[in-house]
Structure formats: C-alpha cells, structure tokens
N, CA, C, O and CB atoms as a CASP TS submission, in Angstrom:
PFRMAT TS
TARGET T0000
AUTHOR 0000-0000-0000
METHOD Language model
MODEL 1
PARENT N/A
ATOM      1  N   UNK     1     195.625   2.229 -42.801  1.00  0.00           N
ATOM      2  CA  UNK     1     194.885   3.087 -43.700  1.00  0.00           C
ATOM      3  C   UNK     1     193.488   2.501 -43.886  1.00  0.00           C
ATOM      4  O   UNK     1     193.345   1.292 -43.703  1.00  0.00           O
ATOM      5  CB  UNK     1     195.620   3.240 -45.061  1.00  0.00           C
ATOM      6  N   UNK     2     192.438   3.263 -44.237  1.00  0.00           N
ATOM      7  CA  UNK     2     191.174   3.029 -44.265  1.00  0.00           C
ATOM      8  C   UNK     2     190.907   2.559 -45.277  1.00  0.00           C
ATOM      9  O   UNK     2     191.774   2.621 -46.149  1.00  0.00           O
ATOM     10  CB  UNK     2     190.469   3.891 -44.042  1.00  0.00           C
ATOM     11  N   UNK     3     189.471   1.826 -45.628  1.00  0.00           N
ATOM     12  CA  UNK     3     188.847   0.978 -46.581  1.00  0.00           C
ATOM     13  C   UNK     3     188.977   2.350 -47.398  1.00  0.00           C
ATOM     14  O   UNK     3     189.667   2.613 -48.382  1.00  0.00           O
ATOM     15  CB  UNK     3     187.257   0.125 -46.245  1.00  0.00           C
ATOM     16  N   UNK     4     187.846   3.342 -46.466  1.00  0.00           N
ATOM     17  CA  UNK     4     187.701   4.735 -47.755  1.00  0.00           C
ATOM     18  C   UNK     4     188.316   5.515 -48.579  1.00  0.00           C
ATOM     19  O   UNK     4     187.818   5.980 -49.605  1.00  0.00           O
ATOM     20  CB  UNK     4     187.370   5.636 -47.476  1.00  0.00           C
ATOM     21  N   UNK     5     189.959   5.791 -47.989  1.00  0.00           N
ATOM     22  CA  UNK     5     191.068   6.427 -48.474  1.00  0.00           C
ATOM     23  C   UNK     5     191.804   5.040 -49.288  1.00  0.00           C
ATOM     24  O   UNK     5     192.590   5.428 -50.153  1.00  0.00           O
ATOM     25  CB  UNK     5     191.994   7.220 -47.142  1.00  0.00           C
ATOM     26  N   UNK     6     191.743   4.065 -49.224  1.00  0.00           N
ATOM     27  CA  UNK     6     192.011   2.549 -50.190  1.00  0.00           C
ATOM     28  C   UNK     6     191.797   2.827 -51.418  1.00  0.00           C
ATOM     29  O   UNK     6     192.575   2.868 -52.371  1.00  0.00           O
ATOM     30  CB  UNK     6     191.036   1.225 -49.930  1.00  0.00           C
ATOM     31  N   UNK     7     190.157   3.110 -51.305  1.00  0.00           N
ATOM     32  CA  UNK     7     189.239   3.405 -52.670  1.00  0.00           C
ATOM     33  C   UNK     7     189.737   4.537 -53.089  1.00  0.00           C
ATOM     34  O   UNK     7     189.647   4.346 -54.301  1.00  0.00           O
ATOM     35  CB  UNK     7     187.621   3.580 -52.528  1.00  0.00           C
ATOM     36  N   UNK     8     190.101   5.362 -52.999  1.00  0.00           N
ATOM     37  CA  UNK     8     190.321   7.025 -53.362  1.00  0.00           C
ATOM     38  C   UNK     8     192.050   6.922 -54.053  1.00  0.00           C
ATOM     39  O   UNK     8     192.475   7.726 -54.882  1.00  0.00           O
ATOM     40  CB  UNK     8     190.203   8.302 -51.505  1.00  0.00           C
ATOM     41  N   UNK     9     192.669   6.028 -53.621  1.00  0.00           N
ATOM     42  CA  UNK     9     194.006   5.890 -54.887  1.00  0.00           C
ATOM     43  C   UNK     9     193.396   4.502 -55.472  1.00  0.00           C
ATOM     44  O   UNK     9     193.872   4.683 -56.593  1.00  0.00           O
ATOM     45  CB  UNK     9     196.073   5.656 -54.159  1.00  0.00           C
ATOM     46  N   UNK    10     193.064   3.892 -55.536  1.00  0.00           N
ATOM     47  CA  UNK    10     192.593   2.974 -56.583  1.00  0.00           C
ATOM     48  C   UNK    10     191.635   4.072 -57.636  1.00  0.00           C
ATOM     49  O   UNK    10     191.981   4.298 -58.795  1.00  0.00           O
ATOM     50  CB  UNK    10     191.611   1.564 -55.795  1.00  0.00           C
ATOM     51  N   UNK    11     190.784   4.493 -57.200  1.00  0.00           N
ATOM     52  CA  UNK    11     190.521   5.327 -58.353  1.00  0.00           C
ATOM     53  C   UNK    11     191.145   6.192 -59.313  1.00  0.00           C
ATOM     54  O   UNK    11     190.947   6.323 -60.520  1.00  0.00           O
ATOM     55  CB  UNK    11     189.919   5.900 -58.053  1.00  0.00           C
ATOM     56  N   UNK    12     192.433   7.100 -58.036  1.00  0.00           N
ATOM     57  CA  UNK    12     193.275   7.732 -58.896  1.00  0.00           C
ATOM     58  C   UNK    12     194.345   7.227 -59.281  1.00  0.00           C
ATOM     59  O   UNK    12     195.420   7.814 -59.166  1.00  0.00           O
ATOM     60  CB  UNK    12     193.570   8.713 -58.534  1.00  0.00           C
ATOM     61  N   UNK    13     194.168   5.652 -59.975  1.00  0.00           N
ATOM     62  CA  UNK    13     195.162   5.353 -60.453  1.00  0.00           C
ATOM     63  C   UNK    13     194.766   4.479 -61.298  1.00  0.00           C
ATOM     64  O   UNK    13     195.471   3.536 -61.656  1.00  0.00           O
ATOM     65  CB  UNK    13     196.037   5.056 -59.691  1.00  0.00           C
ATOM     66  N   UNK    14     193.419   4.730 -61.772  1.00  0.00           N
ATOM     67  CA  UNK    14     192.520   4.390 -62.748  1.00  0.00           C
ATOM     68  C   UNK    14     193.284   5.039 -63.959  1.00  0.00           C
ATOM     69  O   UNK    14     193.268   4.501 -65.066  1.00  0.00           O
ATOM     70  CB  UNK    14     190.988   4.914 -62.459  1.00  0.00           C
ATOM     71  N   UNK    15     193.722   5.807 -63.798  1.00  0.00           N
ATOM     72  CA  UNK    15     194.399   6.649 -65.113  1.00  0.00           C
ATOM     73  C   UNK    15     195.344   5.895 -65.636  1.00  0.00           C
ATOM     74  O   UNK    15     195.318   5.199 -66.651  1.00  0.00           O
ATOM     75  CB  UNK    15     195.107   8.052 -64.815  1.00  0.00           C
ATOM     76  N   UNK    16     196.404   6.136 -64.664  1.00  0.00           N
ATOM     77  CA  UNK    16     197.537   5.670 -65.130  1.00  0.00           C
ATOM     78  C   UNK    16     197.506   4.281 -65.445  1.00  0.00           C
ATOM     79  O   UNK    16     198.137   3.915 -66.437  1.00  0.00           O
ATOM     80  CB  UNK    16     198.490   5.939 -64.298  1.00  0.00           C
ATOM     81  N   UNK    17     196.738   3.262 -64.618  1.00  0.00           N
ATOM     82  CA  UNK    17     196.480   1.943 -65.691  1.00  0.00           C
ATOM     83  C   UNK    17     195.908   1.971 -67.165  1.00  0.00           C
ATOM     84  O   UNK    17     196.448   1.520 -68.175  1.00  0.00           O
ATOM     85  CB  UNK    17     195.492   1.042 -65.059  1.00  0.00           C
ATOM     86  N   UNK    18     195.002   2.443 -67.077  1.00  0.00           N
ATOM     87  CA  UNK    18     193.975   2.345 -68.303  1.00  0.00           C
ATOM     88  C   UNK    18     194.668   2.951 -69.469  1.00  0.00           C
ATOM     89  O   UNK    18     194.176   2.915 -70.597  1.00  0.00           O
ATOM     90  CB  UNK    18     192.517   3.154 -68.046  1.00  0.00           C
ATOM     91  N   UNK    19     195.920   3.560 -69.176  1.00  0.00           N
ATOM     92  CA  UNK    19     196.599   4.252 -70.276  1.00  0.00           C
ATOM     93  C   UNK    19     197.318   3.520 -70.792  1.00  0.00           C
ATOM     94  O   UNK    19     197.621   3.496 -71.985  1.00  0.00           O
ATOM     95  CB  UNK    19     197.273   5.298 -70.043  1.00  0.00           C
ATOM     96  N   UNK    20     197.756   2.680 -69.753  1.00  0.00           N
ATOM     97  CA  UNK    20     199.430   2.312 -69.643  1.00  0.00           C
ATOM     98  C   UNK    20     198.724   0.891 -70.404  1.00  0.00           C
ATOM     99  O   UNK    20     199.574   0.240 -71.011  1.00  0.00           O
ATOM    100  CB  UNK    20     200.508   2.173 -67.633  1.00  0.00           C
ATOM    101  N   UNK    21     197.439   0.364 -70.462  1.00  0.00           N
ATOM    102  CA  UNK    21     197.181  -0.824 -71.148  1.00  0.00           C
ATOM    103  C   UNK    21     195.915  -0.892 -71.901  1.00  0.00           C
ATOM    104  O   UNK    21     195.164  -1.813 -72.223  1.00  0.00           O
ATOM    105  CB  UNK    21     197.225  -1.856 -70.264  1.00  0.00           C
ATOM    106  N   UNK    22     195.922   0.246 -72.058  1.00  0.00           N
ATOM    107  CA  UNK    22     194.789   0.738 -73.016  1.00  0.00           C
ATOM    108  C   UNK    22     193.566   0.070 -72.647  1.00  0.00           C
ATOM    109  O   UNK    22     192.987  -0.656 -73.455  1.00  0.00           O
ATOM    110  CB  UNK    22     195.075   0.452 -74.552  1.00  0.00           C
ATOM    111  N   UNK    23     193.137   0.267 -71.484  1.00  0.00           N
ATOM    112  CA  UNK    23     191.573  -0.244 -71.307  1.00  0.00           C
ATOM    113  C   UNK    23     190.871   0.677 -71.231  1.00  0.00           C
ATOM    114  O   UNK    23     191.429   1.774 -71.187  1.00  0.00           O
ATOM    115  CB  UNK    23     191.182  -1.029 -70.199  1.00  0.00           C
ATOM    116  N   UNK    24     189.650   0.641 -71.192  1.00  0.00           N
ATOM    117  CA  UNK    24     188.580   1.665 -71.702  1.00  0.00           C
ATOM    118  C   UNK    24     187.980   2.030 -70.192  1.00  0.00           C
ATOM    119  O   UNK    24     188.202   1.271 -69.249  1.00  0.00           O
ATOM    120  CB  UNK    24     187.287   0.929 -72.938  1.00  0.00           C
ATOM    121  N   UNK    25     187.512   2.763 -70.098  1.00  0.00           N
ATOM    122  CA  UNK    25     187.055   2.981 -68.404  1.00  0.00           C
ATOM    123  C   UNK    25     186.964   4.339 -68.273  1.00  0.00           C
ATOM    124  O   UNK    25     186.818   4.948 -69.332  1.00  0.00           O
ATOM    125  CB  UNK    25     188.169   2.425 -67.162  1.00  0.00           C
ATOM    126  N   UNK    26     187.029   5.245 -66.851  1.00  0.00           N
ATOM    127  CA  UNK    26     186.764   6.090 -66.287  1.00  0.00           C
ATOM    128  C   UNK    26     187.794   6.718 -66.657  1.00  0.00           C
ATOM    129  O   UNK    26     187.711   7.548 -67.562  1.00  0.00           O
ATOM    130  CB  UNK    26     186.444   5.950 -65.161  1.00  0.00           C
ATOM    131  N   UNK    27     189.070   6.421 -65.977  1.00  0.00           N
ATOM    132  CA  UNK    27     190.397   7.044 -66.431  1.00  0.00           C
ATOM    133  C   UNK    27     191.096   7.055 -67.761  1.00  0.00           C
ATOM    134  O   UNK    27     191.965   7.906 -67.953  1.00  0.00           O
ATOM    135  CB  UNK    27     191.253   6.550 -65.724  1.00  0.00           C
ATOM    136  N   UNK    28     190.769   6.112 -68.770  1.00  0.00           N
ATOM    137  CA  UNK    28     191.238   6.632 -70.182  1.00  0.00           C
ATOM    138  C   UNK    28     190.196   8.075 -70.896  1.00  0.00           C
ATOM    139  O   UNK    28     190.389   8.976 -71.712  1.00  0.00           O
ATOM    140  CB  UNK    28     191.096   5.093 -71.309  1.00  0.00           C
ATOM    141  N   UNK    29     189.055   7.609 -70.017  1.00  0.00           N
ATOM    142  CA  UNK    29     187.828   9.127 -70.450  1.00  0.00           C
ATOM    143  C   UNK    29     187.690  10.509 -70.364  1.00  0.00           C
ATOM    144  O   UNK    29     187.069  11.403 -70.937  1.00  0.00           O
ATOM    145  CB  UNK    29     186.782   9.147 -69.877  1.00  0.00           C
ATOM    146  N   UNK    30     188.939  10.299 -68.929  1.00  0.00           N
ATOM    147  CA  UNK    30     189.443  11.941 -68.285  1.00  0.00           C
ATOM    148  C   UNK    30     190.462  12.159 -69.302  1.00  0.00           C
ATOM    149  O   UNK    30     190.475  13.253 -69.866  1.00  0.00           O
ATOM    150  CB  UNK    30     190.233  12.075 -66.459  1.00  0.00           C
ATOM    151  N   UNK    31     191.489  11.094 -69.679  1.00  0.00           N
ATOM    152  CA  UNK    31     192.956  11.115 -70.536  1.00  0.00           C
ATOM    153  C   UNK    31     192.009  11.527 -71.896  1.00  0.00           C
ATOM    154  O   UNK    31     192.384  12.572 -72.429  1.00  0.00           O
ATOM    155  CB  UNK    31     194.111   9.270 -70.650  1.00  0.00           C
ATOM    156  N   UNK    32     191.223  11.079 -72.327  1.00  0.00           N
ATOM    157  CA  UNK    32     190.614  11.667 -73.584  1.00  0.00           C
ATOM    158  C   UNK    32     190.427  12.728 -73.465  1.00  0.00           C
ATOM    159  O   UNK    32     190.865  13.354 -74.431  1.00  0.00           O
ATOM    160  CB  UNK    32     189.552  11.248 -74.050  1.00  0.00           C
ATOM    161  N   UNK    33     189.628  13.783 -72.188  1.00  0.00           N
ATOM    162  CA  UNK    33     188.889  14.662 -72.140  1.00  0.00           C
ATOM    163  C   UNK    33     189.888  15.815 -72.208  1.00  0.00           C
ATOM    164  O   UNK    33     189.615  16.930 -72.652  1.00  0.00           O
ATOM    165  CB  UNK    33     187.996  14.539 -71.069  1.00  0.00           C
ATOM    166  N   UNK    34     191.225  15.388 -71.660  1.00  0.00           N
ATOM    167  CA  UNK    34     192.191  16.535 -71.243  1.00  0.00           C
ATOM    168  C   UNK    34     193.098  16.784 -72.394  1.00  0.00           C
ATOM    169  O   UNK    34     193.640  17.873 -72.582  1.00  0.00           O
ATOM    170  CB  UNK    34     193.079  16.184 -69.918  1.00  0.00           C
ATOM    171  N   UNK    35     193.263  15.651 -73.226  1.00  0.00           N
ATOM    172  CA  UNK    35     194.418  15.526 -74.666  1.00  0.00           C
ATOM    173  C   UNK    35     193.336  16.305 -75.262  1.00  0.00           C
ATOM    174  O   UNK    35     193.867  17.284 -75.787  1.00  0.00           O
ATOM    175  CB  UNK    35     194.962  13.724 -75.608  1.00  0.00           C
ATOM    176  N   UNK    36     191.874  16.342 -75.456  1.00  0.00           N
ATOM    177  CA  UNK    36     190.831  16.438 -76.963  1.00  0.00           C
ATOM    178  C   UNK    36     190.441  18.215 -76.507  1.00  0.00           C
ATOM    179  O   UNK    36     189.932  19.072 -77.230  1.00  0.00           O
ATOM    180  CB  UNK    36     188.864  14.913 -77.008  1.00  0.00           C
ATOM    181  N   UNK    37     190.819  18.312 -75.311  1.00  0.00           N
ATOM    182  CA  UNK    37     190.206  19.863 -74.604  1.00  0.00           C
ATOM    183  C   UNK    37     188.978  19.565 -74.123  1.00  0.00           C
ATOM    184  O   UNK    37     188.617  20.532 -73.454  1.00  0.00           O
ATOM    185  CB  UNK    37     189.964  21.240 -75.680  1.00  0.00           C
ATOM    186  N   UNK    38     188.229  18.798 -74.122  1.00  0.00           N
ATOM    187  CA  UNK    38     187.130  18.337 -73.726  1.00  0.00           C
ATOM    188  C   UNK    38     186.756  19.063 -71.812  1.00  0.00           C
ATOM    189  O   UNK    38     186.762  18.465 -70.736  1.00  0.00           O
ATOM    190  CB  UNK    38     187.390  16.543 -73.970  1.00  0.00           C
ATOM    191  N   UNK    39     186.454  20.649 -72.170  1.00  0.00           N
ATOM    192  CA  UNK    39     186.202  20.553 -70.468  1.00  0.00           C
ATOM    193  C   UNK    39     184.907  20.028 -69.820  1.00  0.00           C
ATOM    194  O   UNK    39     184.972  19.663 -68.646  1.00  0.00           O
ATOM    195  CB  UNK    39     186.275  21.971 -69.857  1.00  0.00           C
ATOM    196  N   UNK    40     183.670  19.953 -70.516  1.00  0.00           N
ATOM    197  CA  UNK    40     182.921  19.473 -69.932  1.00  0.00           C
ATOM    198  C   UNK    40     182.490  18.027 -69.789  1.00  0.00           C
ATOM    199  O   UNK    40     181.574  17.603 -69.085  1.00  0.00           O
ATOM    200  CB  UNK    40     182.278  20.067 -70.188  1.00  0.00           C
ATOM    201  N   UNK    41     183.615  17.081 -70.877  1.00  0.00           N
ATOM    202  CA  UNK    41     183.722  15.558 -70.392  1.00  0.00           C
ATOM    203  C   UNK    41     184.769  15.411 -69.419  1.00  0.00           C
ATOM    204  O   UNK    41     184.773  14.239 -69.042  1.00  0.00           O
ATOM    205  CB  UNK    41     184.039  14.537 -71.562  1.00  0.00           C
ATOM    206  N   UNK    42     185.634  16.071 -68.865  1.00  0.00           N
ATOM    207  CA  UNK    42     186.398  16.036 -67.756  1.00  0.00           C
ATOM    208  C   UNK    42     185.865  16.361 -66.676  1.00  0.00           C
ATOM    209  O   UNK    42     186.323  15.719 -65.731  1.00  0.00           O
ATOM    210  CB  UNK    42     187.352  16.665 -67.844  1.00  0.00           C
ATOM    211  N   UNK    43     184.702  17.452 -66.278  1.00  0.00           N
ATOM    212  CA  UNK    43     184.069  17.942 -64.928  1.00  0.00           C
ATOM    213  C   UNK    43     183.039  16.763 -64.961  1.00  0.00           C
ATOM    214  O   UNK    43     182.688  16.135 -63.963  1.00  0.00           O
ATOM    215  CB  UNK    43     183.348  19.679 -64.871  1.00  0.00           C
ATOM    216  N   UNK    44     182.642  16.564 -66.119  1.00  0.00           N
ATOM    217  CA  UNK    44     181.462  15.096 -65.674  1.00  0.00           C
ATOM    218  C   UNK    44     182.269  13.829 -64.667  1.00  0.00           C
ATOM    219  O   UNK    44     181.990  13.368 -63.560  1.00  0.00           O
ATOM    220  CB  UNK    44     180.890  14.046 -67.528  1.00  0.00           C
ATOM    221  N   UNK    45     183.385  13.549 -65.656  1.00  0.00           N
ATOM    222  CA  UNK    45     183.912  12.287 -65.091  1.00  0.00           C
ATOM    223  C   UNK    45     184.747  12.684 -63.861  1.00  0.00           C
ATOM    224  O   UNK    45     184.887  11.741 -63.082  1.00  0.00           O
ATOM    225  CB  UNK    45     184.796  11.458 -66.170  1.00  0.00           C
ATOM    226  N   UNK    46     185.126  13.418 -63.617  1.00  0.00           N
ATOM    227  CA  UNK    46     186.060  13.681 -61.998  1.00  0.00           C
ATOM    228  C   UNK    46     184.813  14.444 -61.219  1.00  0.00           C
ATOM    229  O   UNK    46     185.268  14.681 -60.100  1.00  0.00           O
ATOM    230  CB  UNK    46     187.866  15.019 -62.106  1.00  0.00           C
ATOM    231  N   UNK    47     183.588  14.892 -61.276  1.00  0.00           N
ATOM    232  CA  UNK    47     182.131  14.977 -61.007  1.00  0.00           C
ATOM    233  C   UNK    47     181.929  13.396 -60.345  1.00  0.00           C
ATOM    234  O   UNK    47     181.733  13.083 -59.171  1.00  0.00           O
ATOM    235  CB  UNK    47     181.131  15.350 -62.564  1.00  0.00           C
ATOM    236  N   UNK    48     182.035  12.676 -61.360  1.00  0.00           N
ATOM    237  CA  UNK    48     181.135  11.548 -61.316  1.00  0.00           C
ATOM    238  C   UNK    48     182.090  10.555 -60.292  1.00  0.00           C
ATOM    239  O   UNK    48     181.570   9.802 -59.469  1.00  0.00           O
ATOM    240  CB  UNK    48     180.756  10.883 -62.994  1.00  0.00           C
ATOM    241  N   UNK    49     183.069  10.636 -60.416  1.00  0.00           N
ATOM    242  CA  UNK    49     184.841   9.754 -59.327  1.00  0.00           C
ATOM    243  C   UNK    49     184.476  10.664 -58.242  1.00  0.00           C
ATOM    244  O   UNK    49     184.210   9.773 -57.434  1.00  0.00           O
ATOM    245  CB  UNK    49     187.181  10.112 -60.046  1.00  0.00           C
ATOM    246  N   UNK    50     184.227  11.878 -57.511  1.00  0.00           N
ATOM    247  CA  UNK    50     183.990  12.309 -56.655  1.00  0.00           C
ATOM    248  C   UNK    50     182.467  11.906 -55.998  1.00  0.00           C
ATOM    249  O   UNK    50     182.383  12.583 -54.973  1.00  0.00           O
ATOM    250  CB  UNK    50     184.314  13.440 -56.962  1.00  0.00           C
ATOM    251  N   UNK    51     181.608  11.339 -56.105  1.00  0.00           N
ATOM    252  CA  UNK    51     180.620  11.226 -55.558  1.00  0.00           C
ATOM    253  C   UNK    51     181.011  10.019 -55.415  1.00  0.00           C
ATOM    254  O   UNK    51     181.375   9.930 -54.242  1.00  0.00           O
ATOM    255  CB  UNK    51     179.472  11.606 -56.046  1.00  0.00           C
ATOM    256  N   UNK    52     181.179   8.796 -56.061  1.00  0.00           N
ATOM    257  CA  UNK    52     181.549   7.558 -55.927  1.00  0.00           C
ATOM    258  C   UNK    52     182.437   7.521 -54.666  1.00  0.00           C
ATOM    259  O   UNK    52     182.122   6.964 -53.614  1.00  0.00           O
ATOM    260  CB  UNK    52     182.187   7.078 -57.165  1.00  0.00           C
ATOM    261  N   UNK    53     183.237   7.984 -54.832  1.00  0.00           N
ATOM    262  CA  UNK    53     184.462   8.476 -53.367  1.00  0.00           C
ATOM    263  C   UNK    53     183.412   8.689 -52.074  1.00  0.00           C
ATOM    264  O   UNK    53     183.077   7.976 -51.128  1.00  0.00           O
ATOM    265  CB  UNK    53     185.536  10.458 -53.686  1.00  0.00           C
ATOM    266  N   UNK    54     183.089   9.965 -52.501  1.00  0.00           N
ATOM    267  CA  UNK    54     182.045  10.349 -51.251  1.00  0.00           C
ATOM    268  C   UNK    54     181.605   9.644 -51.046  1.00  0.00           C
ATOM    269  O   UNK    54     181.814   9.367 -49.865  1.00  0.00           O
ATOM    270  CB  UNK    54     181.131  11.145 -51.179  1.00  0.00           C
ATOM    271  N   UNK    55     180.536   8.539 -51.813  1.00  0.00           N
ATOM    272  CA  UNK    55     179.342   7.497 -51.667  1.00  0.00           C
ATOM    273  C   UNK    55     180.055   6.356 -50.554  1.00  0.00           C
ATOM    274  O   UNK    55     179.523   5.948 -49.522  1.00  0.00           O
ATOM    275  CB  UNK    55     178.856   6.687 -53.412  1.00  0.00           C
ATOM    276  N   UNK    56     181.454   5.966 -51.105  1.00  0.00           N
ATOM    277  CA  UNK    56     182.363   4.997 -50.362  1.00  0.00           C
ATOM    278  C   UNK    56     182.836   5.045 -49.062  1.00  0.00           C
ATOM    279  O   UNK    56     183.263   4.044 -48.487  1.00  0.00           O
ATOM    280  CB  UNK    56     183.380   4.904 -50.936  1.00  0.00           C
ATOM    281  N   UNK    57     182.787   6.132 -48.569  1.00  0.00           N
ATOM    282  CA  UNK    57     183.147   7.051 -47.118  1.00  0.00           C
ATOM    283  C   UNK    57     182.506   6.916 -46.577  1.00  0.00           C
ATOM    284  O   UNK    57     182.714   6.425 -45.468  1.00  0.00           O
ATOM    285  CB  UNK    57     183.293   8.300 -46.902  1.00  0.00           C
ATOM    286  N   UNK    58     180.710   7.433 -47.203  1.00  0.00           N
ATOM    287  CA  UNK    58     179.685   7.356 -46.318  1.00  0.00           C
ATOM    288  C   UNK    58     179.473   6.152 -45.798  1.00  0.00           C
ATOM    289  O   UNK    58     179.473   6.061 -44.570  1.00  0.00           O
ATOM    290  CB  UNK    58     178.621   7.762 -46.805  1.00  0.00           C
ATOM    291  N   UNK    59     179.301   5.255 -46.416  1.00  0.00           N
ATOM    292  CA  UNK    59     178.958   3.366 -46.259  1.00  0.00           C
ATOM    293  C   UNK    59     180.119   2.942 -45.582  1.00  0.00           C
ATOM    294  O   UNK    59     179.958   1.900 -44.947  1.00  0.00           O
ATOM    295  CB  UNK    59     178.842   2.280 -47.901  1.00  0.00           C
ATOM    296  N   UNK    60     181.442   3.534 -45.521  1.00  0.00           N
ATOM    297  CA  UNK    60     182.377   2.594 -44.937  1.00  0.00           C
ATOM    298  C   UNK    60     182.027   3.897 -43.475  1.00  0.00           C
ATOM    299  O   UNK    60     181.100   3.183 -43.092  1.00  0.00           O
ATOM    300  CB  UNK    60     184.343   2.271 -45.915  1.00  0.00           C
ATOM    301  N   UNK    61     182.009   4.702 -42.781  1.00  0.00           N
ATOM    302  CA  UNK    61     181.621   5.124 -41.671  1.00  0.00           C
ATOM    303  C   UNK    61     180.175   4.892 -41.189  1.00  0.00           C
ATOM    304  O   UNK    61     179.831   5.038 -40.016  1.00  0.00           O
ATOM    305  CB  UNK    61     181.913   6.314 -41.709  1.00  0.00           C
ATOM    306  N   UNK    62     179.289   4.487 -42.282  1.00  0.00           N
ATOM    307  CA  UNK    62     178.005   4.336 -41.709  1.00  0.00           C
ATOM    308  C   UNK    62     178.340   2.359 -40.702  1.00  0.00           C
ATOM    309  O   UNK    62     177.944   2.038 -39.581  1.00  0.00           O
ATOM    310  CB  UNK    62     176.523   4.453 -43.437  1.00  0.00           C
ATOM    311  N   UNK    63     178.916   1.762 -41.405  1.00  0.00           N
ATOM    312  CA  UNK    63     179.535   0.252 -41.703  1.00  0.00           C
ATOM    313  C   UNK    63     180.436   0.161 -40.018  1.00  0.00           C
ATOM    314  O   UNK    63     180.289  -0.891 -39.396  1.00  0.00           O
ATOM    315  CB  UNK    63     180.897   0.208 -43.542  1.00  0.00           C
ATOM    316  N   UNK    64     181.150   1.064 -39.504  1.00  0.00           N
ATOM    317  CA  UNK    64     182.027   0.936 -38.905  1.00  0.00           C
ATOM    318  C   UNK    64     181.110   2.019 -37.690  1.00  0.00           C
ATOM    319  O   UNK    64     181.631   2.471 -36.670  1.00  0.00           O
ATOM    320  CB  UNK    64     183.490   1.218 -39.706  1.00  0.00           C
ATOM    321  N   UNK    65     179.946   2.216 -38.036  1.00  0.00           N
ATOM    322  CA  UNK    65     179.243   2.628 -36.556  1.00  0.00           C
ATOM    323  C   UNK    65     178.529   1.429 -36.329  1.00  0.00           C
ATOM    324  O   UNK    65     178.299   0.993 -35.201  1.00  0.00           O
ATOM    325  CB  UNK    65     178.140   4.033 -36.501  1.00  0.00           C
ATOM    326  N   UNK    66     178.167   0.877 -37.405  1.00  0.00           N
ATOM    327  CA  UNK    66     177.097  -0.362 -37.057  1.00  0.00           C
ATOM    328  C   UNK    66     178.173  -1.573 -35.688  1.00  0.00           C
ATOM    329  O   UNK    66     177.817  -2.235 -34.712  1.00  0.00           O
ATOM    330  CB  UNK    66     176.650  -1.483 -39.133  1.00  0.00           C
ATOM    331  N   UNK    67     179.396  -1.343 -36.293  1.00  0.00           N
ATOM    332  CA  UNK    67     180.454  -2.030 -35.931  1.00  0.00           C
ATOM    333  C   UNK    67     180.488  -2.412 -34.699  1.00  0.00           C
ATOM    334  O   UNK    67     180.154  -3.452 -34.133  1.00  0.00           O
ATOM    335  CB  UNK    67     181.449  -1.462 -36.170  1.00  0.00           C
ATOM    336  N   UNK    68     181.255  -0.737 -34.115  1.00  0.00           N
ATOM    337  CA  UNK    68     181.636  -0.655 -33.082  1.00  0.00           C
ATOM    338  C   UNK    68     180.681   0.375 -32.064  1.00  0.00           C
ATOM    339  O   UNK    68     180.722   1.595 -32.225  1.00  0.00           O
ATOM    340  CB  UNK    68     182.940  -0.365 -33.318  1.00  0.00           C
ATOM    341  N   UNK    69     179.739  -0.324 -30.900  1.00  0.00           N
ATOM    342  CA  UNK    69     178.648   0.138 -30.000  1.00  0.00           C
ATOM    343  C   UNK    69     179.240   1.383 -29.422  1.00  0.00           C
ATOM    344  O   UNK    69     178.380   2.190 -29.072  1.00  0.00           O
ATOM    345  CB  UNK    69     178.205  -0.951 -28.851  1.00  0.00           C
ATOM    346  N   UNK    70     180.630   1.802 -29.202  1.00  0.00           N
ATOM    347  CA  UNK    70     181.076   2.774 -28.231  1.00  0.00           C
ATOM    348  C   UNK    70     180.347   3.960 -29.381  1.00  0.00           C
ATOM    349  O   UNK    70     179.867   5.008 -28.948  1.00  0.00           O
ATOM    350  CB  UNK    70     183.047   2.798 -27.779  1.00  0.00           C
ATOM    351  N   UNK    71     180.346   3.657 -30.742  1.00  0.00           N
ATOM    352  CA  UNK    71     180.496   5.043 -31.119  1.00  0.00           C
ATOM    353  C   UNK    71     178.813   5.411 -31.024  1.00  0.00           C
ATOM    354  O   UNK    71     178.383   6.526 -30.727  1.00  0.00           O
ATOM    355  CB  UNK    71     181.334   5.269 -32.776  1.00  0.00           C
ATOM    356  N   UNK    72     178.267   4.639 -31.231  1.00  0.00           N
ATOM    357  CA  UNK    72     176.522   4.650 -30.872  1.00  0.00           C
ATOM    358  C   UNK    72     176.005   5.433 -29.612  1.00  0.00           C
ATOM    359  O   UNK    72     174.854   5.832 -29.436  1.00  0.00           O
ATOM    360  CB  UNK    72     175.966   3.061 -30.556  1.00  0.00           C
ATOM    361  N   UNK    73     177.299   5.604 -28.601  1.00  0.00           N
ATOM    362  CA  UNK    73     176.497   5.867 -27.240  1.00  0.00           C
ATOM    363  C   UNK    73     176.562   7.494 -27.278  1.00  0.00           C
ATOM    364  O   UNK    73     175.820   8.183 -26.578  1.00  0.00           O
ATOM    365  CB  UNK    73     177.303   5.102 -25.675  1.00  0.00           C
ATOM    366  N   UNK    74     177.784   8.177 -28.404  1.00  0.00           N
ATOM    367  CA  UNK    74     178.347   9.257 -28.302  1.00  0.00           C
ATOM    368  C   UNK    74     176.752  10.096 -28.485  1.00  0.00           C
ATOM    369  O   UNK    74     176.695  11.325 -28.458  1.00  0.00           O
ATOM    370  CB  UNK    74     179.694   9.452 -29.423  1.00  0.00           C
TER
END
C-alpha cells in the first residue's frame, strides 16, 4: 500500500482517536460539528482533510517520479 492511501486512513481515523481520548484536533471538530448540527464547520473541516489528502498524493507521485527515471522517459 502507498505512502498516499497510508495518509488517507490515518486521517480517517483521526476521529475515532480523538474521541475515544478526548484530544482536541481535526477529528473531535467534525464530532463537534455533526453532534452541534454545525453544517458549515463540518464542510470546512472535511474541505480542509481533503486538500491535505490531495496535497499528500501530489508530493508523494511528484517524489516517486523524481525516483524512478523510467517514468521520466514516458
């Protein structure tokens, strides 16, 4: 499995930690947003976990052309 899809359940499981031990973060902020009705602090923060994701993909494929020359010649 990839570095990028690594990052993408570590994030979504930002929740279920941060609940389960009450730390403050990204994922207790969505758990606030969804218990309080909060829809527009929930599209910010799963907004804001989706670009981070994206951002992580890009750099780990930009990272893994630098890598490997075959894919340079394509």
């Amino acid at each position: 499995m990839g570095l990028g899809i690594k990052v993408g359940y570590m994030l979504s499981g930002a929740v279920v930690i941060e609940a389960m031990f009450d730390l403050p973060g990204m994922g207790k902020l969505i758990l606030e947003g969804v218990t309080g009705g909060d829809v527009a602090l929930v599209q910010g923060t799963v907004l804001t976990i989706a670009i981070a994701f994206l951002a992580v993909n890009v750099i780990v494929d930009l990272l893994y052309l630098l890598v490997n020359p075959r894919i340079r010649t394509v």
